[in-house]
ZALOMAR-408153 format. One record per atom (N, C-alpha, C, O, CB): x, y, z. Coordinates in pm, whole numbers, plus 32768, in hexadecimal, padded with zeros to 4 digits. Atoms other than C-alpha are relative to their C-alpha. Glycine has a CB too. Example, Ala and Ser with C-alpha at 12.3 -4.5 7.8 and 13.67 -1.06 7.14 Angstrom:
// ZALOMAR-408153
80597F898000/84CE7E3E830C/805A80788000/80C280768042/7F9D8003807D/7FAE7F897FFA/85577F9682CA/7FB3806D8049/7FE680DC805A/8029802E7F72/
// end
This chain:
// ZALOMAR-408153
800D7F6E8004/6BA488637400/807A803D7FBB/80EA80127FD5/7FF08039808F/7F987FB9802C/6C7189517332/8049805E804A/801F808E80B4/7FDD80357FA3/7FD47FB07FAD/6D638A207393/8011808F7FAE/7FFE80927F34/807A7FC4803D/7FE37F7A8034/6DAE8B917348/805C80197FA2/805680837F63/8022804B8058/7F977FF9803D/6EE08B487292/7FFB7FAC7F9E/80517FB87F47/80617FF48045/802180538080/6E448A27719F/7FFA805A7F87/7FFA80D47F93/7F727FB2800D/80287FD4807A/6E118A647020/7F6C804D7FDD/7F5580A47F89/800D7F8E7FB9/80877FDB7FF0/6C9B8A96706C/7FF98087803A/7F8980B48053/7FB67F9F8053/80097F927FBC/6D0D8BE4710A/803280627F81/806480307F1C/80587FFC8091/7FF07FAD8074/6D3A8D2F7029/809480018042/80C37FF380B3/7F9980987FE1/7F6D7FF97FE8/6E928D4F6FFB/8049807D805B/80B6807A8094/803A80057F75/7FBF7F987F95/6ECB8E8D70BC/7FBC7FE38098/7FC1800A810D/7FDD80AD7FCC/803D80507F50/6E268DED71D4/80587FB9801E/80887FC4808F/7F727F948012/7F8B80617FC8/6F268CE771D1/80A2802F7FFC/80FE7FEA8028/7FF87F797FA6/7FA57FBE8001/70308DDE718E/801A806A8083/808B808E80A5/7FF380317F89/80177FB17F90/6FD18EBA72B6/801C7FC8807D/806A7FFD80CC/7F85802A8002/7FD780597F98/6FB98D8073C1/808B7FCA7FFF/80C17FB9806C/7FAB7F968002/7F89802B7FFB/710F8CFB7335/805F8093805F/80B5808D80B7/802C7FD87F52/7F927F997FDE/71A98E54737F/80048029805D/806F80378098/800C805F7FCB/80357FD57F80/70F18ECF7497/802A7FCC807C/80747FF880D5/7F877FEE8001/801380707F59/70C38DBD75AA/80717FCA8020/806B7F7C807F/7F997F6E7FFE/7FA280397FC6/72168D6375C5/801C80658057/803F804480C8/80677FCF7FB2/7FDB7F8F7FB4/724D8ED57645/7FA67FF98082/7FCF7FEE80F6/7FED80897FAB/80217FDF7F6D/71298EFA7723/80137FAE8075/7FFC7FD280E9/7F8780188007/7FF980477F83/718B8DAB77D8/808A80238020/80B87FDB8079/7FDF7F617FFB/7F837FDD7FC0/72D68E3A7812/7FD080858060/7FF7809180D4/807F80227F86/80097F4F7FB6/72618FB27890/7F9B7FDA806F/7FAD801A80D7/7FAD809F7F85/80537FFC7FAA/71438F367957/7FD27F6B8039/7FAE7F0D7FF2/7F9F804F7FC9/805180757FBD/70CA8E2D7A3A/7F6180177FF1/7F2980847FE7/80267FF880A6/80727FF18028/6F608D987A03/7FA57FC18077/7FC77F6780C4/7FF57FC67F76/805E80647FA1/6E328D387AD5/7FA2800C7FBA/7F6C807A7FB0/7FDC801B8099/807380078031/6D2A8CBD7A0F/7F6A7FB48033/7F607F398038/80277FDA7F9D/8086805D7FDD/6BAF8C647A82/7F9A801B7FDD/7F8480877FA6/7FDD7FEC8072/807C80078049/6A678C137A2F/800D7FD37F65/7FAE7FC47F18/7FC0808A8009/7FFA8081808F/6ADB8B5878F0/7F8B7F8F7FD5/7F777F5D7F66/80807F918021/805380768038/69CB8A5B790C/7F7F802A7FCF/7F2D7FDA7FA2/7FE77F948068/80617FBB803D/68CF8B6A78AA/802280377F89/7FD9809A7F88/7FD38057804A/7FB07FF68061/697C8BAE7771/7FB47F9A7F80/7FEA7F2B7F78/80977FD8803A/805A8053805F/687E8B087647/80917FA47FA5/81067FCB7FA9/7F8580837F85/7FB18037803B/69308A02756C/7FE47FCA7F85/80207F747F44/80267FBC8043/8064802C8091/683589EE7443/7F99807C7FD4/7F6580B78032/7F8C7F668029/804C7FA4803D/67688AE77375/8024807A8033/8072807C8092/7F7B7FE8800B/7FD17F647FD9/67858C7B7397/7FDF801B8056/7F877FE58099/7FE5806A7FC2/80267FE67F71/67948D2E7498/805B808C802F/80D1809B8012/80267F6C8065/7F9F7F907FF4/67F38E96752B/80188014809F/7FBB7FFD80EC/7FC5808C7FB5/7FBA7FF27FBE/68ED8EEE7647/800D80608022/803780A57FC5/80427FDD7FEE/80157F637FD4/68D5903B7717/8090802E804A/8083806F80B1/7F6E80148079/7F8F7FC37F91/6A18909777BA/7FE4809D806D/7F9B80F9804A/808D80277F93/7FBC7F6A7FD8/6A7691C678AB/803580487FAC/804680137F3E/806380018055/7F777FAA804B/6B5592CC7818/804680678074/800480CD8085/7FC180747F68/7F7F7FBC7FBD/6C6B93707903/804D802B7FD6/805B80A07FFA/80417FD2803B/7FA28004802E/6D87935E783F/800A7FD97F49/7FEC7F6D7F16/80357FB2805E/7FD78019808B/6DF293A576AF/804B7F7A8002/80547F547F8D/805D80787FC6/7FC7806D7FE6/6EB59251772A/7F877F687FF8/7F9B7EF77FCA/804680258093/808380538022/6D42919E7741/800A7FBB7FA4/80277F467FBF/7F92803E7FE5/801780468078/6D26913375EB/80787F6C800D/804D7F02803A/801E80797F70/7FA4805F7FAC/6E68904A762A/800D7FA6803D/80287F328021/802380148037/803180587F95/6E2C8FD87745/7FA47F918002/7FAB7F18801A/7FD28043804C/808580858005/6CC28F63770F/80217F9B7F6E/7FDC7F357F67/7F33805D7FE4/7FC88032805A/6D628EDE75D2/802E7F63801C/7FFD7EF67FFD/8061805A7FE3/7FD4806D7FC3/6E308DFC7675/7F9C7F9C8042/7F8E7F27801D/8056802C8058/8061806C7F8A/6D2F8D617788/7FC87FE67F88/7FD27F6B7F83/7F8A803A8099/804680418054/6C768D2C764C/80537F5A7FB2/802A7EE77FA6/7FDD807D7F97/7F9A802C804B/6D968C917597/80137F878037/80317F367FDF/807180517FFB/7FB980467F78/6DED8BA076C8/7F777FB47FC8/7F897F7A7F5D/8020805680C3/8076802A8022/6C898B247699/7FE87FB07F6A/7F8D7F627F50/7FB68076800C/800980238077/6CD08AD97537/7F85803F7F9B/7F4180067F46/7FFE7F7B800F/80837FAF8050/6BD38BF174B0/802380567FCD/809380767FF3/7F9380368040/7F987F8E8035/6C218D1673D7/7F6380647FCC/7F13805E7F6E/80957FBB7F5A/80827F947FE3/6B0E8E197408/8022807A7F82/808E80B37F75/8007805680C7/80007F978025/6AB38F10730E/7FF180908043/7FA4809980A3/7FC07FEA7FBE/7FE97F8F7FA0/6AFB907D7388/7FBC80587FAE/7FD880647F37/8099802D802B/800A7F978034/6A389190734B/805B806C802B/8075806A80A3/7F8E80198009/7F947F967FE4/6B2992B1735C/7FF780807FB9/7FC7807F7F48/80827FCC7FE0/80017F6D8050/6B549452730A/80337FCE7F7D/807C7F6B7F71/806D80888045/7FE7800F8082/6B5D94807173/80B9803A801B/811180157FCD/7F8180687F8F/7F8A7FB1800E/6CA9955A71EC/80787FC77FFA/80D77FF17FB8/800B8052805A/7FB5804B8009/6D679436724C/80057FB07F78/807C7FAD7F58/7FF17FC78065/800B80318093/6D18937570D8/805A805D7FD5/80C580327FA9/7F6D80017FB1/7F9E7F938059/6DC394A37055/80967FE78008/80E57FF37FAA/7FEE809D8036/7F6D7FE47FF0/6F0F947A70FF/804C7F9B7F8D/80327F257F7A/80347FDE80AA/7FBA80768052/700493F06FF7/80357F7D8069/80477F7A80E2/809180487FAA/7FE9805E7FDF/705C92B97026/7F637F87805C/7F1A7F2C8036/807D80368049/805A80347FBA/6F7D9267715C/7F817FDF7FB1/7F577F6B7FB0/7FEB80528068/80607FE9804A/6E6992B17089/7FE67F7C7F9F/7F857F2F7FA5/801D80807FBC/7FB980A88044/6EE091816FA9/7FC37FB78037/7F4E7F9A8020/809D7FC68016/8003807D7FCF/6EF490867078/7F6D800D8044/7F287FAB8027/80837FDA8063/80A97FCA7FC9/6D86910E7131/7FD17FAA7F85/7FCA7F307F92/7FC580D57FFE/804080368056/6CF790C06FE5/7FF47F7D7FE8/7F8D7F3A7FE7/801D802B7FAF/7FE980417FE8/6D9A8FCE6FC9/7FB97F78803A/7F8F7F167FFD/80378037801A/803480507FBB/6D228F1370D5/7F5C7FF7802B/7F1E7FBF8085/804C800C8059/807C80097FEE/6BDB8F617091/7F9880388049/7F1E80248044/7FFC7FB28012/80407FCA7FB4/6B9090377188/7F82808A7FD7/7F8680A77F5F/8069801B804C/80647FC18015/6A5F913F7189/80088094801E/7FF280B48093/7FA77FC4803E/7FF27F587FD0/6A9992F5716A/7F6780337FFD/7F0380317FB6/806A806F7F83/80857F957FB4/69A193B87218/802380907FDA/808B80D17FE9/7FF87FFD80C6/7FD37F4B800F/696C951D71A7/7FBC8056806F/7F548093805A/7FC380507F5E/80657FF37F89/690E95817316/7FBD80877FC7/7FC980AD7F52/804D800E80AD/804A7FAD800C/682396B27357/7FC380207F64/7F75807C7F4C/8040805D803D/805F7F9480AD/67B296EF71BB/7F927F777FFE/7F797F0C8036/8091801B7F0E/808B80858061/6692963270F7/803A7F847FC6/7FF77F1D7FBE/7FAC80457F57/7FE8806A8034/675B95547062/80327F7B8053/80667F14802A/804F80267FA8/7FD580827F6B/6796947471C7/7F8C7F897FF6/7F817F2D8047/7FEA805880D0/8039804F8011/667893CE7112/802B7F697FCC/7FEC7EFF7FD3/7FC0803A7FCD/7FE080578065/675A93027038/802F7F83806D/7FFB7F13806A/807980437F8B/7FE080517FAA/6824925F716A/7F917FB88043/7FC77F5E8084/8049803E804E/807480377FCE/66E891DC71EA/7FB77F997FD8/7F857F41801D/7FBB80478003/800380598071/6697913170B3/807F7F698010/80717EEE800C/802480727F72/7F9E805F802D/67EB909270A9/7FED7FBB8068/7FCC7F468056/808E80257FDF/8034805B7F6F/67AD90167206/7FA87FAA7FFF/7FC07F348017/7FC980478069/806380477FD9/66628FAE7208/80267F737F6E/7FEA7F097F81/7F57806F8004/7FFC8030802B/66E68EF770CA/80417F63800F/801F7EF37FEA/800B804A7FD1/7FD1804D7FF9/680F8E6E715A/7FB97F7B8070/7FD57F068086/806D803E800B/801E80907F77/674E8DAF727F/7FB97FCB7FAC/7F5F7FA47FF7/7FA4801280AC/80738049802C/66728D0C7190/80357FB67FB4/7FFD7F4F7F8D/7F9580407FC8/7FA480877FFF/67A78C6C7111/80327FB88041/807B7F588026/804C7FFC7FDD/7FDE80687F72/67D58BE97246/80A880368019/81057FE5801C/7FF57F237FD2/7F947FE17FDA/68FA8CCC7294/7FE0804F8094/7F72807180C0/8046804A7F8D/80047FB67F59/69428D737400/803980657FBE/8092805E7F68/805E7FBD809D/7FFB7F6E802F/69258F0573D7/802A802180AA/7FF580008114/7F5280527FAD/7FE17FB87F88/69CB8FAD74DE/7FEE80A17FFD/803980E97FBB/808D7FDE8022/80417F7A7FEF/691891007533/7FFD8046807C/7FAA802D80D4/7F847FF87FDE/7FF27FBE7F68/699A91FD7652/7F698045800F/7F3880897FB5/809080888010/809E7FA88006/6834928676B7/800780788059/7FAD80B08099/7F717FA0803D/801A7F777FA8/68AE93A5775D/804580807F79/804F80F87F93/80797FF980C4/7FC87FD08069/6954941375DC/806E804C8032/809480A07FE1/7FA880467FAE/7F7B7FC38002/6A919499768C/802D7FEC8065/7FD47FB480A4/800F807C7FE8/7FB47FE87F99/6B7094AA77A0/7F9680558061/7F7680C88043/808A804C7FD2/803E7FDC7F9D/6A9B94E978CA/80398071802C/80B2807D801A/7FF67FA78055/80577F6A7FCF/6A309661796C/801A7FEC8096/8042804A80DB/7F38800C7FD9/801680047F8E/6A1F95D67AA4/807A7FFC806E/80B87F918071/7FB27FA18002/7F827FC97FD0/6B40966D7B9A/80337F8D8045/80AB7F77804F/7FF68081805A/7FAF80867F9F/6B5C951C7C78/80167F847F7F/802F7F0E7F95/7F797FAE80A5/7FED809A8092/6B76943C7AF6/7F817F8B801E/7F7E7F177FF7/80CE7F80801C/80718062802C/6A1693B57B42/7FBC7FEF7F8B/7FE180417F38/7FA5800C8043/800F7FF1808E/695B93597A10/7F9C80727FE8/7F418070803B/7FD07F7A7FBE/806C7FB58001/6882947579A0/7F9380097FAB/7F997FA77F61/8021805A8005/807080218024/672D94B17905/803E7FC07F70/80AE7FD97F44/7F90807B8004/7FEE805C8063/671F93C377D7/7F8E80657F89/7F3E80C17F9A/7FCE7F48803B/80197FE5807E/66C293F77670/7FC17F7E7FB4/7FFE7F137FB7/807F80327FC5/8064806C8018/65A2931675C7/801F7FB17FBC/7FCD7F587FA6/7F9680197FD5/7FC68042807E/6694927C74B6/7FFC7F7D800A/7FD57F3D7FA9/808880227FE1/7FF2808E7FE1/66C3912E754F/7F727FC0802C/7F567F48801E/806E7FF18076/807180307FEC/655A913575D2/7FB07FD97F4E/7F757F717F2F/7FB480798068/803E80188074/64E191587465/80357F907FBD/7FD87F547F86/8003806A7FB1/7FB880878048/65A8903B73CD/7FB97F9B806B/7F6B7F47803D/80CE7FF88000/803580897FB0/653F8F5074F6/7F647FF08018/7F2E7F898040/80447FFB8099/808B7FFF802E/63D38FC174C0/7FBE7FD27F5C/7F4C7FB07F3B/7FE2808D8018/801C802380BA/63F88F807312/7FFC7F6D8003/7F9D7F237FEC/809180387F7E/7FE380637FF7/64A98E687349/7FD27F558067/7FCB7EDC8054/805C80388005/802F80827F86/64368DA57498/805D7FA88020/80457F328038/7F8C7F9A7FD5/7FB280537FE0/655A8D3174DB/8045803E8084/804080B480AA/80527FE07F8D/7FAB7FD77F59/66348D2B7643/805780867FEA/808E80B47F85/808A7F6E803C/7FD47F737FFE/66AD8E6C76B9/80707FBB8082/804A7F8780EA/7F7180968028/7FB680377F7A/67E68E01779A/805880B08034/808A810F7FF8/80967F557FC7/7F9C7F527FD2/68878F347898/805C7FB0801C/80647F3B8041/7FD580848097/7F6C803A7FA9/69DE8F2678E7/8045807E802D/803480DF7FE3/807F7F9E7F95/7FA07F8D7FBB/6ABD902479AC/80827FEF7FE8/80A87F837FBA/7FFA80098096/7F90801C7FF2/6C18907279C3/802C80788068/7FFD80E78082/80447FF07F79/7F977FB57FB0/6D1390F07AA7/80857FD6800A/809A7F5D8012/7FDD800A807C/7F9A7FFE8009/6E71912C7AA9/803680597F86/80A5808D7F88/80197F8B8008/7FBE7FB5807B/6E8291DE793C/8046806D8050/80BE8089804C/7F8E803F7F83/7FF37F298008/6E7C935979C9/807A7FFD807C/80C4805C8097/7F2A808B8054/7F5E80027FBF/6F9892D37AC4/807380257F66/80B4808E7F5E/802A7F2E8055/7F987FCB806C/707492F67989/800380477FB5/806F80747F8F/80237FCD7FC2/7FF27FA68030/6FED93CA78CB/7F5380498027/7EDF802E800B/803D7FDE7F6F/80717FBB7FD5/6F1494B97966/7FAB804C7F95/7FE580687F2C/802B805A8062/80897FD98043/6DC5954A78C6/804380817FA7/804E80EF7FDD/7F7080328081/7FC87F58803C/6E6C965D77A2/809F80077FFE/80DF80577FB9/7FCB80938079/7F827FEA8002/6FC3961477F9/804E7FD07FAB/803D7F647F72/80297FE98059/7F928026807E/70E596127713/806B7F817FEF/80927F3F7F8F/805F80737FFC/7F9F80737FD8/71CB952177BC/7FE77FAB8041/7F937FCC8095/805D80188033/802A80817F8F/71B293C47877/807E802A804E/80EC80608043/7FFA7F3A7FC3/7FA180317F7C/722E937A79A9/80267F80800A/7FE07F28803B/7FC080118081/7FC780A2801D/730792467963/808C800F8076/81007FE88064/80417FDB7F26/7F8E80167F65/73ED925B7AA4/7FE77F5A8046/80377F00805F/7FC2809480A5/805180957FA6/730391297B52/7F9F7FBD7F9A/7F497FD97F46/7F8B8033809F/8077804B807E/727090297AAD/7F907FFB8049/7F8D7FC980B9/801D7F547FBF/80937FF47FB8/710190687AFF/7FB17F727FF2/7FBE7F197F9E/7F9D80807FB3/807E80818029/6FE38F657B33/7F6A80397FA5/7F2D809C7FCE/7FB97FB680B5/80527FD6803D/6ED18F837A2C/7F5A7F9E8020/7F557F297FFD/804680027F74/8040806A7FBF/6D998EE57ABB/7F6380217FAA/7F2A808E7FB4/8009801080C2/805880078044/6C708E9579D4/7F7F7FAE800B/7F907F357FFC/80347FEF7FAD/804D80577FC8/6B318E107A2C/7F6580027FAC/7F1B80657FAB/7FFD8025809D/809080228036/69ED8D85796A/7F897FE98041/7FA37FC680B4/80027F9C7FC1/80707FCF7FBB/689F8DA379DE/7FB97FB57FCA/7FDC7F997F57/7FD980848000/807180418048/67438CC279A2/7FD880667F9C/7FC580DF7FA9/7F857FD4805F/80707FA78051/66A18D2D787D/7F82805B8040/7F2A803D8092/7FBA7F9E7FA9/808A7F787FCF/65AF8E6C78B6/7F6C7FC67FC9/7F567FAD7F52/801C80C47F96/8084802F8022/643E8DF378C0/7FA680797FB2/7F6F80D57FEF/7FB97FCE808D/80607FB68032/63808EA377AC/7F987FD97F93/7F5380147F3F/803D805D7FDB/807A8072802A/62B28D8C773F/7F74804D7FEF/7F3780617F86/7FE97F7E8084/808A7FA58025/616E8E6677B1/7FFF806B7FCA/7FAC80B38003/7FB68024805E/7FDC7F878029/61CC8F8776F0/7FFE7FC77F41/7FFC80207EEC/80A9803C805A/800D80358080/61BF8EA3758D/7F6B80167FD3/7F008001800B/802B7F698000/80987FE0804F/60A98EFD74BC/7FC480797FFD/7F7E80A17FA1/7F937FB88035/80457F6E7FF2/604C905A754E/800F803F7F7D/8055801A7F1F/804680648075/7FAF7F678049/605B919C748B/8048803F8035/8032807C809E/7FBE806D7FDD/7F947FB67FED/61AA92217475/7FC480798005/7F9180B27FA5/806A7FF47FA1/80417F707FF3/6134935F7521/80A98012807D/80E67FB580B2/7F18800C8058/7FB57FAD7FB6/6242945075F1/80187FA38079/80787F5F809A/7FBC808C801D/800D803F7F71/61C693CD7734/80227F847FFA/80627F64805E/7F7E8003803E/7FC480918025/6210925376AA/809680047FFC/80DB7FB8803F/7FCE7FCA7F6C/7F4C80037FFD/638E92B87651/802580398088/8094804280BD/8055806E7F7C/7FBD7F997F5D/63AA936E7798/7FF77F8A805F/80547F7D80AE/7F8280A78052/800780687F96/634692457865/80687F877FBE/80BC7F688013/7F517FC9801C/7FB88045801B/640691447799/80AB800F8028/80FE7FBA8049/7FD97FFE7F8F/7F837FDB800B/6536922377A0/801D7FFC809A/80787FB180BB/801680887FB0/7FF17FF47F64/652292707939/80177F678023/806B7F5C807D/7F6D80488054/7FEE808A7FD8/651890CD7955/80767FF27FD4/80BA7FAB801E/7FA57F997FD0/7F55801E804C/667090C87880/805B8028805E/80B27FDD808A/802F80607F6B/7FCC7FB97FA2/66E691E57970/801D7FB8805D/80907F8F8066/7FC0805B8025/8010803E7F7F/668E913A7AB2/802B7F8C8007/80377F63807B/7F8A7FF9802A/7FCE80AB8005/670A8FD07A60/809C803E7FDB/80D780398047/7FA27F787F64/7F857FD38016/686D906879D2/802E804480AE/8090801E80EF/7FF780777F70/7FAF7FC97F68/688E91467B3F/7FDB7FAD8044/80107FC480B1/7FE2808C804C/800180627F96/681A901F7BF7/809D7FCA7FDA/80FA800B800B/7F737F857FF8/7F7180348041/695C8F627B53/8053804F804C/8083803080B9/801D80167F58/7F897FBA7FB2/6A3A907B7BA0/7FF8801B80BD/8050800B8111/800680A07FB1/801A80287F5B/69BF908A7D0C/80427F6B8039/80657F6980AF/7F4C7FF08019/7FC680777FC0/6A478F297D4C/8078803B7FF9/80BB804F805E/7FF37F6D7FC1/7F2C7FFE8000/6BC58F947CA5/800A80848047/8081809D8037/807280117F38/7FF27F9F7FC6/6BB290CB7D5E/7FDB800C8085/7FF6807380C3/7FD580487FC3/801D80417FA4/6B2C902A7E7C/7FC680A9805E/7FEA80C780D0/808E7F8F8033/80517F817FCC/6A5991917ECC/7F7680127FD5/7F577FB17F90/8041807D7FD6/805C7FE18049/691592127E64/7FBF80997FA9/7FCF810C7FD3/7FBE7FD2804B/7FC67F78804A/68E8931E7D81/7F8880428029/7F3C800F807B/802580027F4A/804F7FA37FF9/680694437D71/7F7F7FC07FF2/7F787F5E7FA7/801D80647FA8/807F8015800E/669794187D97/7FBF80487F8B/7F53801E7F61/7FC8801E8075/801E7FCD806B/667094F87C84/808C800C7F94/80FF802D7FB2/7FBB80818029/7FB5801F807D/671294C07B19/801980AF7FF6/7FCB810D8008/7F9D7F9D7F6D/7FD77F4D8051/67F2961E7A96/7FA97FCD7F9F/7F8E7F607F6D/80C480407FB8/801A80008080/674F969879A7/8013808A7F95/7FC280E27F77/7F7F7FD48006/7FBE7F868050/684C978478B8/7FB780A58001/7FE2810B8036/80007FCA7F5D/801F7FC3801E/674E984B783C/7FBE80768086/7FC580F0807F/7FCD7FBF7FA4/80377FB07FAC/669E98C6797F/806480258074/8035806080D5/7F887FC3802C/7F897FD57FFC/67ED98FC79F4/803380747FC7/806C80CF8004/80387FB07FDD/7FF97F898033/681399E27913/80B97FCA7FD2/81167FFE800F/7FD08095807D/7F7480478009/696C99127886/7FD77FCB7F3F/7F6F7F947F1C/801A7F5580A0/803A8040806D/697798C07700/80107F567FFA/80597F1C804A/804180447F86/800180787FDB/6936975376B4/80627FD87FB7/808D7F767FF4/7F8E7FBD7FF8/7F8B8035803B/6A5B970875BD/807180407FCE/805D80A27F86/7FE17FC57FAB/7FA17FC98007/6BAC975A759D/8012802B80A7/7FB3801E80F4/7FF680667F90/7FCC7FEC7FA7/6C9897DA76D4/7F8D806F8053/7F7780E18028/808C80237FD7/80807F9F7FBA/6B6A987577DE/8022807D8011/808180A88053/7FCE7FD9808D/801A7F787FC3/6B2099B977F0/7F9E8078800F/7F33803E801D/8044802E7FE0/80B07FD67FAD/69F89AD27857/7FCC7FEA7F54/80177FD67EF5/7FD780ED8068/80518022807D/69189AA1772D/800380957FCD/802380977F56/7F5A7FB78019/7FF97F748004/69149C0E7716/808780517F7E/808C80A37F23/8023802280B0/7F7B80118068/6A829BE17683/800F7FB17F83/80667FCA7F30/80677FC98044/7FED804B8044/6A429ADA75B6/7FBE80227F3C/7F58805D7F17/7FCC7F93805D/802F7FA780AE/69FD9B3A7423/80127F4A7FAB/7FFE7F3D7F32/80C080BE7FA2/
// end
């Protein structure tokens, strides 16, 4: 098996793990599980939580550890930043132009990359969770549609510990204590009977609610609670869905 840091990796991929992972194993202690659900051949997409602008990172790493190097879909805003933006490309990763028409293109590149037999990593809640206790909230069909094109494994995984350091919006970490970052993989989501239908509404809505429900099962073990019986959901909230929340009313 290769590793993340071989020649076979885009060079800002292997420029990112060199630079990176020495830091986060200094700043943070790790607990990693459910590794053996983790595919080790052909494509395949990866659902995380989102808590923490620290996420990406994080699930980075547990990937990394694994010897896998997941394509990211990510905001077009971050591509922009000099530099970062670079090495993003770089490494191959995938810009999303959320909310417009053109969020068609990332979808493409996705459904492309699993069919090279690469692992796409796709938050399916498209941002930093709504939900006031950091449960995961209603999901977005992006990851259902790729694992409906494609037919390939849909794996959930959770995290906890990011939004200990850097809380949901906030400017600064909290690097006083080295925190534990605890990451956990999940069986693939069964959507075997869901192959072949017509992609109709009600098809992405049920695919996507199975993504949901297997990701907050996950976090229910590392959080060792159980979350809401009902998923937030931004909009009927009355909360916008991207960028720092606020009444929709405000939002332009």
């Amino acid at each position: 098996m290769s590793t993340p840091t071989d020649s076979s990796r885009p060079f800002g991929y292997r420029l990112a793990v060199r630079l990176l992972r020495p830091l986060l194993v200094l700043l943070a202690r790790r607990e990693w599980s459910g590794t053996e659900h983790l595919p080790r051949e052909g494509g395949w997409v990866v659902c995380p939580n989102h808590v923490s602008h620290l996420d990406p990172l994080v699930f980075a790493h547990f990937m990394v550890d694994q010897g896998l190097a997941p394509r990211f879909l990510g905001k077009r805003e971050v591509f922009d930043v000099p530099l970062v933006g670079a090495v993003l490309r770089s490494a191959d990763q995938i810009p999303v132009e959320r909310e417009s028409g053109r969020a068609g293109s990332a979808y493409h590149a996705a459904v492309a990359a699993v069919r090279a037999d690469k692992c796409v990593a796709i938050y399916p809640e498209g941002t930093l969770t709504r939900d006031p206790d950091l449960w995961p909230m209603r999901g977005k069909t992006g990851a259902a549609r790729v694992a409906l094109e494609t037919r390939c494994p849909v794996v959930p995984v959770a995290m906890w510990g990011p939004q200990e350091v850097l809380p949901p919006y906030a400017h600064r970490p909290r690097l006083r204590r080295r925190r534990t970052m605890r990451v956990r993989a999940g069986a693939p989501v069964a959507l075997e009977d869901l192959y072949g239908a017509p992609v109709t509404t009600e098809l992405l809505t049920e695919a996507t609610r199975r993504i949901m429900d297997a990701v907050t099962a996950e976090l229910e073990v590392l959080r060792g609670g159980t979350a809401p019986a009902e998923r937030f959901d931004p909009r009927r909230a009355g909360v916008s869905v991207t960028g720092r929340p606020r009444p929709l009313r405000d939002a332009s």
